[in-house]
KOLNUZA-46447 format. One record per atom (N, C-alpha, C): x, y, z. Coordinates in nm, 3 decimals. Atoms other than C-alpha are relative to their C-alpha. Example, Ala and Ser with C-alpha at 12.3 -4.5 7.8 and 13.67 -1.06 7.14 Angstrom:
! KOLNUZA-46447
fiza xx=0.089 yy=-0.119 zz=0.000
fiza xx=1.230 yy=-0.450 zz=0.780
fiza xx=0.090 yy=0.120 zz=0.000
fiza xx=-0.082 yy=-0.119 zz=-0.006
fiza xx=1.367 yy=-0.106 zz=0.714
fiza xx=-0.077 yy=0.109 zz=0.073
This chain:
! KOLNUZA-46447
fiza xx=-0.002 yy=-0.076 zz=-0.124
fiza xx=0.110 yy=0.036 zz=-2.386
fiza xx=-0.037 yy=0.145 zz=-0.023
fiza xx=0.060 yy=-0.135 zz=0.005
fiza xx=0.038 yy=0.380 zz=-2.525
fiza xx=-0.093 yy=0.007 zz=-0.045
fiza xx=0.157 yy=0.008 zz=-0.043
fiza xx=-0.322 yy=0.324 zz=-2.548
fiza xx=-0.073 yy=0.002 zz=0.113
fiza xx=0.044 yy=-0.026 zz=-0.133
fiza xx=-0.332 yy=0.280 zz=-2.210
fiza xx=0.041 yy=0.110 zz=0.065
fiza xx=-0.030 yy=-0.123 zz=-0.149
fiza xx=-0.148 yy=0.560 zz=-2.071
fiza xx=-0.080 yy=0.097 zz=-0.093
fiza xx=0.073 yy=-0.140 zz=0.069
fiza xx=-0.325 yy=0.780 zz=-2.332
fiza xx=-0.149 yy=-0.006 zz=0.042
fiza xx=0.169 yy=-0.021 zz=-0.041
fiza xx=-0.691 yy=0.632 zz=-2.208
fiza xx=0.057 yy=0.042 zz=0.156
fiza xx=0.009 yy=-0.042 zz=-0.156
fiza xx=-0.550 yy=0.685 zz=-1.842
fiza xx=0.029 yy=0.136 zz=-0.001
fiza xx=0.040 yy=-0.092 zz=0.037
fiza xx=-0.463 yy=1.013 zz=-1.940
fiza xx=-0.065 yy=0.096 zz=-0.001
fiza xx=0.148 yy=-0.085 zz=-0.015
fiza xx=-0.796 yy=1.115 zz=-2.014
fiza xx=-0.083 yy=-0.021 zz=0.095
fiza xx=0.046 yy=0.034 zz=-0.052
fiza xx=-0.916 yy=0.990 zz=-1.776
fiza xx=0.055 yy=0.045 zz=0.170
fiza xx=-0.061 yy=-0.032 zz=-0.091
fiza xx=-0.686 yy=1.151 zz=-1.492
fiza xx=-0.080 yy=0.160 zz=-0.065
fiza xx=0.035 yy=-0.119 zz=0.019
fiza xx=-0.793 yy=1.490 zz=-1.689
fiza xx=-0.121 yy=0.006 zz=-0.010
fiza xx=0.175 yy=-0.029 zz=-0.026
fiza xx=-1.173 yy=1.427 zz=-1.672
fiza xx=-0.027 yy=-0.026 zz=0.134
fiza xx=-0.022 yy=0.011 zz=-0.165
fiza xx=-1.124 yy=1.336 zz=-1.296
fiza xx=0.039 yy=0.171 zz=0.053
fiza xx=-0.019 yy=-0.135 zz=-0.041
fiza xx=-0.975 yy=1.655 zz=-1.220
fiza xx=-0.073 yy=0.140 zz=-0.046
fiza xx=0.036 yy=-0.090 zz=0.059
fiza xx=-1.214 yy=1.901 zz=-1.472
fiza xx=-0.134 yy=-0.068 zz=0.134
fiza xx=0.123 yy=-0.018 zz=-0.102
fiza xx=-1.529 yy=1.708 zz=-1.238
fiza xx=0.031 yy=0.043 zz=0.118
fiza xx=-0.020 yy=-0.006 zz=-0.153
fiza xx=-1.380 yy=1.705 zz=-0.921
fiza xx=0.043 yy=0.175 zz=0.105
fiza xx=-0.007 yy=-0.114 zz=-0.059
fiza xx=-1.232 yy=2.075 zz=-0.949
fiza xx=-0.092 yy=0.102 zz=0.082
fiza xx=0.083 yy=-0.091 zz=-0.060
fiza xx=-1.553 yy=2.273 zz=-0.840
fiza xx=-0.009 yy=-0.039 zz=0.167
fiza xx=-0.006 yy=0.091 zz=-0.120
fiza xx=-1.543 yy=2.040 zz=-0.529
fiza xx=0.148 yy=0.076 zz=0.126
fiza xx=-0.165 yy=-0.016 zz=-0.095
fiza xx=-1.135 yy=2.137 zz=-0.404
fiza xx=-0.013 yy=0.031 zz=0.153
fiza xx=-0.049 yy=-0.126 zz=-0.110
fiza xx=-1.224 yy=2.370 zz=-0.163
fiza xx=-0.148 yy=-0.052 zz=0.113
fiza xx=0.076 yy=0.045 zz=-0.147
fiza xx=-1.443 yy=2.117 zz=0.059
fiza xx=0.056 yy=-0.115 zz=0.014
fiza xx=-0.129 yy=0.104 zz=-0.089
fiza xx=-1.268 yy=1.953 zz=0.307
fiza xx=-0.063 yy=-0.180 zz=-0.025
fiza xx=0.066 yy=0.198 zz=0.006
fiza xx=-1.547 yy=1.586 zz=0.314
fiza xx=0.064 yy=-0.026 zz=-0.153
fiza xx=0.053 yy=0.046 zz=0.185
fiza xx=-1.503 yy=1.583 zz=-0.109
fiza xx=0.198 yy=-0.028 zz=0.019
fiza xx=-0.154 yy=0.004 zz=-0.020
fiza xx=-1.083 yy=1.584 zz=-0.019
fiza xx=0.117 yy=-0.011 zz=0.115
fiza xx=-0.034 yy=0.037 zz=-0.143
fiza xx=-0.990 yy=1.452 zz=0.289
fiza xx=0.141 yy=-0.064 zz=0.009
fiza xx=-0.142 yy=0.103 zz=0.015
fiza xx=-0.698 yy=1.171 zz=0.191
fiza xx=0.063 yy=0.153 zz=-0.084
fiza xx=-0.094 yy=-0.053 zz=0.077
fiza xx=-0.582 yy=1.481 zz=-0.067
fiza xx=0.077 yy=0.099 zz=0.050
fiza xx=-0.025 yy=-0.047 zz=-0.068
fiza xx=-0.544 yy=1.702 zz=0.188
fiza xx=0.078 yy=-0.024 zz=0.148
fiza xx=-0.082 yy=0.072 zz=-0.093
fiza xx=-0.389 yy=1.442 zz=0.449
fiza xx=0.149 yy=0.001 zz=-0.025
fiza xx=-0.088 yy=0.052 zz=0.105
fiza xx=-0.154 yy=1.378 zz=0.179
fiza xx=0.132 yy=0.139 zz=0.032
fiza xx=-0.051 yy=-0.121 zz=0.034
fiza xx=-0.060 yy=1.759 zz=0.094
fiza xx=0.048 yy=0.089 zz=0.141
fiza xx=-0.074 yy=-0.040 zz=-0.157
fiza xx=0.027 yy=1.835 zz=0.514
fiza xx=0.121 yy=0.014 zz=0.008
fiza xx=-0.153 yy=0.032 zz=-0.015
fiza xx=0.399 yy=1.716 zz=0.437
fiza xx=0.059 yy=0.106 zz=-0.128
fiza xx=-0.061 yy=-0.130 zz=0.096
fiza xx=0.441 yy=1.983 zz=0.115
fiza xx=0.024 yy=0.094 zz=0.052
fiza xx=-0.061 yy=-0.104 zz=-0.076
fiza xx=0.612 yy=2.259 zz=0.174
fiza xx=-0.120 yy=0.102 zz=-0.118
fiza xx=0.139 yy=-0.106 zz=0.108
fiza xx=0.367 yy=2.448 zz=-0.122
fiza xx=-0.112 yy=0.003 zz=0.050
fiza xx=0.227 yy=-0.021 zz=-0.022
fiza xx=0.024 yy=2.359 zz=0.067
fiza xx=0.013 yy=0.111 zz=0.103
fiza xx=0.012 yy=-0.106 zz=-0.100
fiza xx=-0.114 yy=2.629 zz=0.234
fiza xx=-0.167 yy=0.018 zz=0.020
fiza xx=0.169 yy=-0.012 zz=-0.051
fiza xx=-0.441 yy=2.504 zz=0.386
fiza xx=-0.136 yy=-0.028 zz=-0.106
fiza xx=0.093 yy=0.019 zz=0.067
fiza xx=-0.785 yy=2.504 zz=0.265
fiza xx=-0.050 yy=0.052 zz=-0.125
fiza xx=0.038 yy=-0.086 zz=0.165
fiza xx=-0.764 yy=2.791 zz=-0.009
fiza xx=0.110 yy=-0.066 zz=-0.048
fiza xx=-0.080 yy=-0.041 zz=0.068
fiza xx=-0.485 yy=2.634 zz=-0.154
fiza xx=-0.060 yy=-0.040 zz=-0.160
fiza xx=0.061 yy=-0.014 zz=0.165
fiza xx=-0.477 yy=2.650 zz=-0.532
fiza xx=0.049 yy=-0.186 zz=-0.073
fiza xx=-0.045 yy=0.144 zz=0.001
fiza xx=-0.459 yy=2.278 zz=-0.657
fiza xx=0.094 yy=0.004 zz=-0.193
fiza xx=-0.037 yy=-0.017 zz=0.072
fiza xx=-0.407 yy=2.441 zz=-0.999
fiza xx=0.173 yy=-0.067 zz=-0.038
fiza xx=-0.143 yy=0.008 zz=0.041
fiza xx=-0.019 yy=2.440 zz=-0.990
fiza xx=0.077 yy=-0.111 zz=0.038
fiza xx=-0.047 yy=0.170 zz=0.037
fiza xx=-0.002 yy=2.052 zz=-0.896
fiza xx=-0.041 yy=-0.053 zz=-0.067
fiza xx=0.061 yy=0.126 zz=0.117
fiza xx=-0.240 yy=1.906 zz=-1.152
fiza xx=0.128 yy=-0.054 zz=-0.031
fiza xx=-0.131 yy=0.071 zz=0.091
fiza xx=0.116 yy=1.789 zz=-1.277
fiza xx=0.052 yy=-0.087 zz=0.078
fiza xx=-0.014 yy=0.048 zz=-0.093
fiza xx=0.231 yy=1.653 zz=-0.989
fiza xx=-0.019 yy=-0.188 zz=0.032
fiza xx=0.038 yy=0.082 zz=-0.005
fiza xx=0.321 yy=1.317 zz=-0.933
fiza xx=-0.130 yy=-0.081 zz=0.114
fiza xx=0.065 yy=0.000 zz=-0.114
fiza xx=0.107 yy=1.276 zz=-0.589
fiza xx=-0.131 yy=0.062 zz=-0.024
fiza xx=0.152 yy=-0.042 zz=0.074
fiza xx=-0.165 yy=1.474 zz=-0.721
fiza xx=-0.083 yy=-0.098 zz=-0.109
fiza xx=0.081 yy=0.109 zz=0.082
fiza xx=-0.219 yy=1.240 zz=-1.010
fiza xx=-0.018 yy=-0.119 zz=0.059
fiza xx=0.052 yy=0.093 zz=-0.057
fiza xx=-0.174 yy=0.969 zz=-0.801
fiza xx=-0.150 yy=-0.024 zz=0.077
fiza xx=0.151 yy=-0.128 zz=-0.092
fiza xx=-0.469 yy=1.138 zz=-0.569
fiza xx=-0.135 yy=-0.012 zz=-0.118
fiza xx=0.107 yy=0.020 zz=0.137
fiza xx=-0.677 yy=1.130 zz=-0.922
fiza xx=-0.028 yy=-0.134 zz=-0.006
fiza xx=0.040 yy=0.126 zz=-0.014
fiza xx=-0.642 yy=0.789 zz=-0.943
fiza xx=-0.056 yy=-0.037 zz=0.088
fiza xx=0.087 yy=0.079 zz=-0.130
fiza xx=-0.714 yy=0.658 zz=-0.636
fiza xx=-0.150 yy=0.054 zz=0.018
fiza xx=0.136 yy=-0.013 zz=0.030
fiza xx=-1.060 yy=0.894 zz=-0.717
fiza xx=-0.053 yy=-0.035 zz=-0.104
fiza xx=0.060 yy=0.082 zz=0.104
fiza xx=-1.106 yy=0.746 zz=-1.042
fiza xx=-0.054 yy=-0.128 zz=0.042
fiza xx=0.047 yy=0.135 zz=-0.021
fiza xx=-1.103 yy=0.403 zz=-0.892
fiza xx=-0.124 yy=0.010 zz=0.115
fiza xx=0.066 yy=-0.021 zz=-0.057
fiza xx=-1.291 yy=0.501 zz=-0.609
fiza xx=-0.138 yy=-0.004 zz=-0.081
fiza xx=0.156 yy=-0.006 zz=0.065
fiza xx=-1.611 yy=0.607 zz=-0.828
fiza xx=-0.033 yy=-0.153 zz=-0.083
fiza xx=0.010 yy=0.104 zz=0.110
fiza xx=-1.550 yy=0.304 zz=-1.070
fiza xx=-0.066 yy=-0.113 zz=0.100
fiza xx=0.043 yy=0.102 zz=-0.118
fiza xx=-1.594 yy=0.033 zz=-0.758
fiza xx=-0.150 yy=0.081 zz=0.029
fiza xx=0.127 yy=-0.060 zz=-0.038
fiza xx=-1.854 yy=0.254 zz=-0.667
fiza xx=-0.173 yy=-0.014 zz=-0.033
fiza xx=0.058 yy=0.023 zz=0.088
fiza xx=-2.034 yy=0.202 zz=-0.952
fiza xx=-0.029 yy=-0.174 zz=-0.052
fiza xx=0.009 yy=0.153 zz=-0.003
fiza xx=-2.027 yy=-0.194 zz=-0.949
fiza xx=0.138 yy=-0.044 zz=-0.094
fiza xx=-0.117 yy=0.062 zz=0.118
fiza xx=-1.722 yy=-0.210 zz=-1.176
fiza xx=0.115 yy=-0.033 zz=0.074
């Protein structure tokens, strides 16, 4: 089992290094931003996504764009 959480892992942290330049448009983050309405920390369209990368809901949010591209991709 810690092969897998260590490839998911990397794979939650290469999701979030592509996807960061993206944050701050609303089409590229639509569900992450649906999501982040009920936090008491979001604050709109500048917010800084920085200080959830940790976040269980955030990584979840990664996933569900990992898989997204993967299907995407025929896999």
């Amino acid at each position: 089992m810690r092969e897998v959480e260590r490839r998911l892992e990397q794979r939650i942290q290469e999701m979030y290094k592509d996807i960061k330049p993206y944050m701050k448009r609303e089409d590229a983050t639509k569900e992450l931003r649906e999501m982040c309405q009920n936090c008491d920390g979001y604050c709109g369209i500048d917010h800084d996504y920085e200080e959830c990368k940790d976040k269980p809901c955030f990584r979840f949010w990664l996933c569900y764009e990992i898989e997204k591209h993967r299907i995407s991709f025929g896999g």
